[in-house]
C-alpha positions as CSV (number, residue, x, y, z in Angstrom):
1,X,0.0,0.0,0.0
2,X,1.2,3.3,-1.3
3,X,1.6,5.8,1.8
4,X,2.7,9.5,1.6
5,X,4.9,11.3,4.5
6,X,6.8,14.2,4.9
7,X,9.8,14.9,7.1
8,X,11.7,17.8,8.5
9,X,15.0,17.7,8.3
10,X,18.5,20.3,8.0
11,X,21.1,19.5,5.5
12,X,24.1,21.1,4.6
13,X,24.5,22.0,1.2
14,X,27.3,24.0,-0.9
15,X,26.4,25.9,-3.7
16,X,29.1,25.2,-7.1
17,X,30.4,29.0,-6.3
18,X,31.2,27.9,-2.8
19,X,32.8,24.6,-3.9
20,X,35.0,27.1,-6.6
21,X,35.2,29.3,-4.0
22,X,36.8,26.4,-1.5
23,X,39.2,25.4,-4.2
24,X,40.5,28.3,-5.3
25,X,41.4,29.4,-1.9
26,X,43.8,26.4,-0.6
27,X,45.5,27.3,-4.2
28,X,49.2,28.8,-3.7
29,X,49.3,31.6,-6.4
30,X,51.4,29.6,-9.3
31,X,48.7,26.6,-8.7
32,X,45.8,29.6,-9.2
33,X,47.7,30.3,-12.0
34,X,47.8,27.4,-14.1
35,X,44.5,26.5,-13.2
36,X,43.2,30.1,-14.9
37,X,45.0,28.9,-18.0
38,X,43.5,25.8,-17.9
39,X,40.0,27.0,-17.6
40,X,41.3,29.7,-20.8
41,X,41.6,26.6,-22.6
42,X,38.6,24.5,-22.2
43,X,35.8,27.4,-22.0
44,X,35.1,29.7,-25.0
45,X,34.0,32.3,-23.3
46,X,36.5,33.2,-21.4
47,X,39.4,35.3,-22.7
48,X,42.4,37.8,-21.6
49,X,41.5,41.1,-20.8
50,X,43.9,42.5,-23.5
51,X,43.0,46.3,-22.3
52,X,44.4,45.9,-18.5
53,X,47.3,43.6,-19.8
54,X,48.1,46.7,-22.2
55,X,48.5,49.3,-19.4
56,X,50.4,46.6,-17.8
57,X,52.9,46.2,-20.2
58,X,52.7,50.2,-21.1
59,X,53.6,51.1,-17.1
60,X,56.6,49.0,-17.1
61,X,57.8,50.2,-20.5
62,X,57.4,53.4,-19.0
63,X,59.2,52.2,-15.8
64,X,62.3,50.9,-18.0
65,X,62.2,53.8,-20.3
66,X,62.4,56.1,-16.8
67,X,65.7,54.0,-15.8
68,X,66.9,54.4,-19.4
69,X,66.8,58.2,-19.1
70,X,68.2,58.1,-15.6
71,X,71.3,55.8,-16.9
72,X,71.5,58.5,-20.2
73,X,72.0,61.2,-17.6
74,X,74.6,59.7,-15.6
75,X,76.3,58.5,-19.1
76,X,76.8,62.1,-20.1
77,X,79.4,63.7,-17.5
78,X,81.8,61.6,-18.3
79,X,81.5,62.0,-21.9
80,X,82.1,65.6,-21.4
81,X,85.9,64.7,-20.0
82,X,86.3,62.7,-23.5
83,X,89.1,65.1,-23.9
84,X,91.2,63.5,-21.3
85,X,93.6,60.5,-21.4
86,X,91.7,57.7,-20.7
87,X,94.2,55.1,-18.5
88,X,93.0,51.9,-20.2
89,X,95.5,50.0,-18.1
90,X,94.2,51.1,-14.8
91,X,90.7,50.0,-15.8
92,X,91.8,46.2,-16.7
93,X,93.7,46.0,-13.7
94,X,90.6,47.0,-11.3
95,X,90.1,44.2,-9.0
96,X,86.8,45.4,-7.6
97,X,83.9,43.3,-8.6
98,X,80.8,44.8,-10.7
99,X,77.2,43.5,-10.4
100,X,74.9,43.2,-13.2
101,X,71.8,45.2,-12.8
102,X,69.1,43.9,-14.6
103,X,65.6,45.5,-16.1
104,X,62.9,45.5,-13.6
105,X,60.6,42.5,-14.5
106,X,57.9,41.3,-12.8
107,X,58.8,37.8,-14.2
108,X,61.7,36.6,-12.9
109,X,61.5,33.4,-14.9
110,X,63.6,35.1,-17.6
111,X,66.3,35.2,-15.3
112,X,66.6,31.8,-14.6
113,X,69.8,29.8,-14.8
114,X,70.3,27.2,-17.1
115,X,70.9,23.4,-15.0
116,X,73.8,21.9,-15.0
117,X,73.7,18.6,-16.4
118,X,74.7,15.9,-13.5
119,X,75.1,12.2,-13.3
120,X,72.1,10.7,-11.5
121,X,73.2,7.7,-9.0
122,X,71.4,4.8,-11.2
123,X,73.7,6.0,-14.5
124,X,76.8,5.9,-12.4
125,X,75.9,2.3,-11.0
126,X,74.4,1.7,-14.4
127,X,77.6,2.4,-16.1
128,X,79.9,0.5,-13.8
129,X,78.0,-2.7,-14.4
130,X,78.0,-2.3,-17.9
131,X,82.1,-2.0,-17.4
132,X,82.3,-5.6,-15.5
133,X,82.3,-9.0,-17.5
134,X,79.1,-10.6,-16.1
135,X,76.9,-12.7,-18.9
136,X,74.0,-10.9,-20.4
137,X,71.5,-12.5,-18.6
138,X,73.4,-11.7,-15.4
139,X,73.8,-7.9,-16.9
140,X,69.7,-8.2,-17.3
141,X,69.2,-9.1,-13.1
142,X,72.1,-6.2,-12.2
143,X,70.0,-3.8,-14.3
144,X,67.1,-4.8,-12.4
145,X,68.4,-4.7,-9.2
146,X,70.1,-1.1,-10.0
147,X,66.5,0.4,-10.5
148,X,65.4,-0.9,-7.6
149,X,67.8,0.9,-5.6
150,X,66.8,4.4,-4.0
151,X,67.6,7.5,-3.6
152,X,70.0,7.1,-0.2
153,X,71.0,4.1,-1.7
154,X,69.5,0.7,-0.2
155,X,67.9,-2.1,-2.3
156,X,63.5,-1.7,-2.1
157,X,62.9,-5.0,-2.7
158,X,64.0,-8.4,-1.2
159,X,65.8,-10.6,-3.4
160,X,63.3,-13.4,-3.5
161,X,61.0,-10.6,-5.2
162,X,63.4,-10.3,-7.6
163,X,64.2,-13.9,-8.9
164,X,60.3,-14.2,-8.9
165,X,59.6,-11.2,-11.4
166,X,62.7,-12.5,-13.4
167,X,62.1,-16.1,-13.1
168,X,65.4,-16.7,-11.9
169,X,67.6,-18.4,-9.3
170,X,68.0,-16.5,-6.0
171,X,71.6,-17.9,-6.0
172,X,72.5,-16.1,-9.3
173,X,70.5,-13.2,-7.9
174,X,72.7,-12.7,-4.4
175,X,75.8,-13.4,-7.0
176,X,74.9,-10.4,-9.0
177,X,73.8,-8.2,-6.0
178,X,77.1,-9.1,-4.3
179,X,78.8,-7.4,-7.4
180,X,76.6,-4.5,-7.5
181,X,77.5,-4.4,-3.3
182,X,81.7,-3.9,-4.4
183,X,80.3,-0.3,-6.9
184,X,80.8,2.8,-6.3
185,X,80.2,4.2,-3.7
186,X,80.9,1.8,-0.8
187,X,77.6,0.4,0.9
188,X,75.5,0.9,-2.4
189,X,72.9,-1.6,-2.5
190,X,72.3,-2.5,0.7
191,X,69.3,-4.5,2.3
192,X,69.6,-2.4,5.7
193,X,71.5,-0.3,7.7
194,X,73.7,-2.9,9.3
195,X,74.3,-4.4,5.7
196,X,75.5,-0.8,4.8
197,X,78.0,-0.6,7.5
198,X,79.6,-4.1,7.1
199,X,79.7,-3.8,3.7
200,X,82.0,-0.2,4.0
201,X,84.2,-2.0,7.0
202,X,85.0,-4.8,4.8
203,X,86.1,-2.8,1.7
204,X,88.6,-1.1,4.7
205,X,92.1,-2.1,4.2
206,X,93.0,-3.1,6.5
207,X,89.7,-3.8,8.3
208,X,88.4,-2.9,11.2
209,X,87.7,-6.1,13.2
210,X,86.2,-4.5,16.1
211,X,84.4,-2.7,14.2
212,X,82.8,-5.8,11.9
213,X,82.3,-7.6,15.4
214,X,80.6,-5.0,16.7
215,X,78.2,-4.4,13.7
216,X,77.7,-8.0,12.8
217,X,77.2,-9.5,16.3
218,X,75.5,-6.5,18.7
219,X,74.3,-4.4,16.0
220,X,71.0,-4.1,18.5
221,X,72.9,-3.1,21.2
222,X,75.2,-0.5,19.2
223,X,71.9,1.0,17.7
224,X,70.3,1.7,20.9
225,X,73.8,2.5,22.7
226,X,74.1,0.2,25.1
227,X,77.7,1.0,25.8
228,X,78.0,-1.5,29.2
229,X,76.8,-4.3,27.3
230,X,78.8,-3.5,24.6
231,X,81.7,-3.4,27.0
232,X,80.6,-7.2,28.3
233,X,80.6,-8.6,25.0
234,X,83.3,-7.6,23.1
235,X,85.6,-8.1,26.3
236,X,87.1,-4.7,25.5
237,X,87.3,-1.4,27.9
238,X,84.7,1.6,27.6
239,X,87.7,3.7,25.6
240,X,87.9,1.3,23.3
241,X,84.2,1.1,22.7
242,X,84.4,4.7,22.2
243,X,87.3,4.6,19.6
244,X,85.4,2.5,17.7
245,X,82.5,4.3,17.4
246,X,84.4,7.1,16.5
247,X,85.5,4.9,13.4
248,X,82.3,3.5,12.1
249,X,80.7,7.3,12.8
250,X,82.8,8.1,10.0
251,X,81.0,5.7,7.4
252,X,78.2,6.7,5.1
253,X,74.8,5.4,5.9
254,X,73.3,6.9,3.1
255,X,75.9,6.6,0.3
256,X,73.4,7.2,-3.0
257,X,73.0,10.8,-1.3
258,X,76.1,12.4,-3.4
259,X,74.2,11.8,-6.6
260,X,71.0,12.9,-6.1
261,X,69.9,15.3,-8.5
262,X,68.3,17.7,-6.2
263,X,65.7,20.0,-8.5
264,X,65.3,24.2,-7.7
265,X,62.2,24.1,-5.5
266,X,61.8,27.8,-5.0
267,X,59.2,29.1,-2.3
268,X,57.5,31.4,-4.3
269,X,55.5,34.6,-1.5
270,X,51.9,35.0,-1.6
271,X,51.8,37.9,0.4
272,X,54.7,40.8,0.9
273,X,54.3,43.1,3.8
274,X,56.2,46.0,4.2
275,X,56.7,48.9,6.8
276,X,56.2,52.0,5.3
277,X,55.4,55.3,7.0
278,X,54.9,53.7,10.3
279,X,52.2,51.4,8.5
280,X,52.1,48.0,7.2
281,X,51.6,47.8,3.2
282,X,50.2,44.3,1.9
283,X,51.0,44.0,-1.8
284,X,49.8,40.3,-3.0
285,X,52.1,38.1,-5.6
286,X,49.5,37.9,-8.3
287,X,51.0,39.8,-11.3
288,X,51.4,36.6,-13.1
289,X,47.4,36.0,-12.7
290,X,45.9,36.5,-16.4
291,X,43.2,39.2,-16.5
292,X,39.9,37.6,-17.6
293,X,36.6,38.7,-19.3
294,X,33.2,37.1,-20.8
295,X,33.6,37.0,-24.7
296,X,31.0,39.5,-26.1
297,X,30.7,37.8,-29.7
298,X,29.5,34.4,-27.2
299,X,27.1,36.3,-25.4
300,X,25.7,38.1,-28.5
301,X,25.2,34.1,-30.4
302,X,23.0,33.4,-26.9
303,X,20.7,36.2,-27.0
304,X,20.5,35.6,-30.6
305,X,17.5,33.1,-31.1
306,X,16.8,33.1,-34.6
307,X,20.6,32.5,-36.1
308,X,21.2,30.2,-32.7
309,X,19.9,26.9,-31.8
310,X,18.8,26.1,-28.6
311,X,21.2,23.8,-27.8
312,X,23.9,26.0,-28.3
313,X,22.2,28.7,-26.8
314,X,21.7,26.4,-23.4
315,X,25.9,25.3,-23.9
316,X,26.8,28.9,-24.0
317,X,24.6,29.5,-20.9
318,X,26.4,27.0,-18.9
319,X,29.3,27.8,-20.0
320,X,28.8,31.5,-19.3
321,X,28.1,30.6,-16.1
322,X,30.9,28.8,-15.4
323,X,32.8,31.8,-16.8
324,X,31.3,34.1,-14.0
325,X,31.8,31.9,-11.3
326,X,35.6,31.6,-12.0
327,X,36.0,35.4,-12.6
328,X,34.2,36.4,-9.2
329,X,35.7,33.3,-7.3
330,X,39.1,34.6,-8.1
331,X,37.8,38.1,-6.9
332,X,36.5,36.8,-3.8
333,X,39.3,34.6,-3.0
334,X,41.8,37.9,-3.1
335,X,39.6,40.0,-1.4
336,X,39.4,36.7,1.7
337,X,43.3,36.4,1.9
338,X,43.5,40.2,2.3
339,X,40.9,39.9,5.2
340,X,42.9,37.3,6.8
341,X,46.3,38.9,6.4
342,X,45.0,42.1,8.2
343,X,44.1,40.6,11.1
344,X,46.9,37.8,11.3
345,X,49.0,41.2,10.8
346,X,47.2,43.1,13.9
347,X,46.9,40.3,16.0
348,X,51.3,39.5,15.5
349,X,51.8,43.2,15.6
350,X,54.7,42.3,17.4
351,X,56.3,39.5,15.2
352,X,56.1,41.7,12.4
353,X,57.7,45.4,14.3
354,X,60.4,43.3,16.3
355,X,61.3,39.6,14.7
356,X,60.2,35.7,15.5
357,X,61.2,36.1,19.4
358,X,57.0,38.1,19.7
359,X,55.4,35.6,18.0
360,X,52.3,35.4,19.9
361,X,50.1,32.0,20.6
362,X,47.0,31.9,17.7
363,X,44.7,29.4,16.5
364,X,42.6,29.2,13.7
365,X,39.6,30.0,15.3
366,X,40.5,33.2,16.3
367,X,41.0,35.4,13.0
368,X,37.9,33.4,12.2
369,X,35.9,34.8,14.7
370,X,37.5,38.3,14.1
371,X,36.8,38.5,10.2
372,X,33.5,36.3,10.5
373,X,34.3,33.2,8.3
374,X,34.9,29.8,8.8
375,X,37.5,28.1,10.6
376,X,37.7,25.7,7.5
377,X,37.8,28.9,5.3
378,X,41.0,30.4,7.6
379,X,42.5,26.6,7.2
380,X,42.5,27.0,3.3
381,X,43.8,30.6,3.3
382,X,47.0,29.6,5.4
383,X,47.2,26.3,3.7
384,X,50.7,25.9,1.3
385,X,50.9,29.7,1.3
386,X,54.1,32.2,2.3
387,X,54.9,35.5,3.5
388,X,57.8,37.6,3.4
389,X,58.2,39.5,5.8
390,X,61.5,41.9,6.7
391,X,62.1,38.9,9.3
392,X,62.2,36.3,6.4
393,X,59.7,34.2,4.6
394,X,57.0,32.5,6.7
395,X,54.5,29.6,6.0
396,X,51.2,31.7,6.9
397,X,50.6,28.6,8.9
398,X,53.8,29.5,11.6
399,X,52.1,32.0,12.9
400,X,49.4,29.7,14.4
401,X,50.5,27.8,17.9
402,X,49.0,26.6,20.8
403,X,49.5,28.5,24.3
404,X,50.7,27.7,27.3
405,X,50.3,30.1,30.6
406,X,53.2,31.1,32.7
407,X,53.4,31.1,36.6
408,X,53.0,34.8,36.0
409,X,49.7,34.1,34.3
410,X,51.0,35.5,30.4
411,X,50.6,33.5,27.7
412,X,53.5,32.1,25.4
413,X,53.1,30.4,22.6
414,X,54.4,26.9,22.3
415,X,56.8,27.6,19.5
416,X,58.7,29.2,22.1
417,X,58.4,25.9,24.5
418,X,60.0,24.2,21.4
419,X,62.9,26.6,21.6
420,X,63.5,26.2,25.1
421,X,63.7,22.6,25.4
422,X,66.0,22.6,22.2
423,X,68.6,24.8,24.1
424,X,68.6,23.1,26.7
425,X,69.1,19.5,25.0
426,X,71.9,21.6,23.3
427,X,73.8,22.5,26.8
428,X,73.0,18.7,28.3
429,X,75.8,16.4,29.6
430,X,76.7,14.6,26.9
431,X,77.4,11.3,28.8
432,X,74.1,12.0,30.6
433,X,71.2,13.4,29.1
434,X,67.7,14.9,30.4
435,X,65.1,12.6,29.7
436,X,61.4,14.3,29.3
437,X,60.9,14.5,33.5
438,X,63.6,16.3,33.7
439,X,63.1,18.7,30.9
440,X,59.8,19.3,32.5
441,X,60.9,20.1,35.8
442,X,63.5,22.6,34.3
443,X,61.0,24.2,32.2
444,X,58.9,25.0,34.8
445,X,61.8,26.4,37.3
446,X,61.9,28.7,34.5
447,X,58.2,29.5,34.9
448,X,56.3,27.5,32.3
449,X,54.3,24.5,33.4
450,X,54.6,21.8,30.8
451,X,53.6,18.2,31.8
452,X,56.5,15.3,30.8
453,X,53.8,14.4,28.1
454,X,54.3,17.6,26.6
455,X,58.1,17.6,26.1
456,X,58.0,14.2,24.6
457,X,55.3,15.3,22.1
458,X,57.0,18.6,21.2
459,X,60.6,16.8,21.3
460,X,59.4,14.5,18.6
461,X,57.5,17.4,16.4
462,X,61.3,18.6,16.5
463,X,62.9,14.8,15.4
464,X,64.8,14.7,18.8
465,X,65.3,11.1,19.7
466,X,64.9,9.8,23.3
467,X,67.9,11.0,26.4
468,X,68.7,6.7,25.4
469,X,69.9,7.7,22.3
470,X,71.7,10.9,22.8
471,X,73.6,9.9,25.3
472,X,77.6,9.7,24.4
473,X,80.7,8.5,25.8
């Protein structure tokens, strides 16, 4: 039986602006960029706003053609002394540098230096086994085995995995790795750290016999620093155990590190902010963003129904739409970031006047409250955007920390916890470090109460291993 009921209920829904909106905003400024040109490609009606790209490029030629004059005019005293002896000798002998000063251009990409061409660590490996007199079906698993190996230098996949994929024999596969294991560098090819090591105290001549003992037979015990038992098991005395250490510190656990090919990853600003006058000038990075408008001849085929069929009429009205939303999303998303700027820039007054040591404790939710958006809105503004500041450039995210009160009742933010308990790991005993109880109850004779828990979270956030494994002889 058919039965007809109605409901009541609140849903949360986002219109296609807002979901444009959202996206735009966790965009860094060359991501908004290529995403623009993107949307220039796939939708008609959008085009470049040639008029406002022409006063562009008509400023700067005026700004270049300004520094030309300005050149011309210092040019001409000296050309009025062309009647004196010019002392050529005295010019080629000037040892003072010279800088070149070049035009000034908005896009720096002009200015970029060519790479130098270098040798990745898979061609150098590559090429040494291609220089040894293995069989070509051998010269097939090395191959293999040389792609396999990352970055730092250690083998990804076990060598049963690799006689599998080949269909091979896992003898002929350890013979071949063994090879690869006597390349260059020492250690290349490893399985795991202890692997690394032997392998770079056995190519020592002569070797180091504590040293292979040591590694081969209480690797555990040398890896978590248990110098007593150390001492117990290798029968020697504690300055012996701490002799060799000194020796195997000197190997390379990561030896594919030198060849890395390390590309230019260049943090490009959002957001400048200056101090001019006493005041604090916000100039956003979007010079490079294209200037878009709605093509007229598009919107004249829509309201054109007798030359016009409805179905393109009805593709050009989507498409139009589309071609708003982008324009005022992009609108809207500079006019949010400048919103939340201002009042990340009057709430670290501070930071920005005096340097990192003011940085005051901030979350999220306040410059939501103060500019009346979203916390999730604030979390896509700061998100994989940077500031430069006259202090340096920032992650808009640093300036957000937790806060922890003093005995005197102020509150710091934790950033500056983080610095304390560094300094004073940096000043510990070396043969006895703090562990995190102890760092707590010297934190707070300093007059900030921060629980053992605490230090151990922040003292990982920083990579700072345990008081265990700091500890030296």
């Amino acid at each position: 039986m058919v039965r007809l009921s109605q409901s009541l209920s609140m849903q949360l829904r986002q219109s296609p602006q807002q979901v444009l909106l959202s996206s735009l905003l966790q965009l860094p400024i060359l991501s908004l960029e290529q995403k623009i040109r993107l949307e220039l490609e796939t939708n008609p009606l959008l085009e470049l706003d040639e008029e406002q790209e022409l006063d562009q490029e008509l400023e700067e030629a005026q700004e270049k053609e300004k520094d030309l004059k300005e050149d011309k005019e210092e040019e001409e005293e000296p050309l009025e002394k062309s009647n004196e002896e010019i002392d050529w000798e005295e010019i080629l002998n000037d040892e003072d540098s010279y800088e070149a000063h070049f035009p000034k251009e908005k896009d720096t990409e002009e200015y970029d230096r060519p790479e130098v061409s270098q040798e990745t660590l898979t061609d150098h490996l590559l090429s040494q086994l291609h220089m040894t007199k293995l069989p070509p079906d051998e010269v097939l698993i090395g191959e293999y085995i040389i792609w396999n190996i990352n970055n730092v230098g250690y083998l990804t996949l076990d060598v049963h995995s690799i006689a599998e994929n080949l269909d091979e024999d896992v003898e002929k596969v350890e013979k071949v790795l063994t090879q690869i294991q006597k390349f260059d560098p020492p250690g290349i090819g490893a399985r795991n750290l202890q692997e690394c090591l032997l392998i770079q105290l056995l190519d020592q001549n002569p070797p180091h016999e504590l040293a292979i003992r040591m590694i081969r037979d209480c690797f555990d015990d040398f890896k978590n620093k248990r110098f007593e038992k150390l001492v117990k098991q290798l029968e020697v005395s504690l300055e012996t155990i701490k002799e060799t250490l000194q020796h195997i510190t000197k190997l390379n656990p990561k030896p594919g590190e030198g060849y890395i090919v390390y590309e230019n990853n260049y943090v490009i600003p959002d957001i400048e902010v200056r101090k001019e006058d006493g005041e604090f000038k916000i100039s956003m990075h979007d010079w490079n963003i294209p200037h878009l408008r709605i093509n007229n001849e598009y919107k004249k085929m829509m309201l054109d129904k007798k030359k016009s069929s409805k179905e393109t009429r009805d593709y050009i009205r989507q498409r139009l739409e589309s071609a708003r939303w982008l324009i005022n999303s992009i609108h809207q998303r500079r006019a949010t970031i400048l919103r939340a700027i201002e009042a990340i820039i009057e709430r670290q007054k501070e930071f920005f006047e005096n340097g990192p040591e003011y940085l005051k404790p901030m979350i999220l939710k306040d410059i939501a409250e103060e500019i009346g958006m979203d916390i999730s809105t604030i979390s896509r503004v700061t998100n994989g955007k940077y500031i430069q500041t006259e202090w340096g450039v920032f992650e808009l995210k640093y300036f957000f920390s937790e806060k922890i009160r003093t005995d005197e009742g102020d509150d710091v933010s934790n950033r500056k916890i983080k610095s304390l308990i560094k300094d004073i790991i940096s000043k510990e005993p070396a043969n006895k470090p703090y562990n995190d109880q102890k760092l707590s109850e010297m934190l707070k004779e300093q007059g900030y109460n921060v629980a053992r828990r605490t230090v151990a979270k922040y003292r990982e956030q920083m990579s700072i291993p345990v008081s265990r494994l700091r500890r030296k002889i």
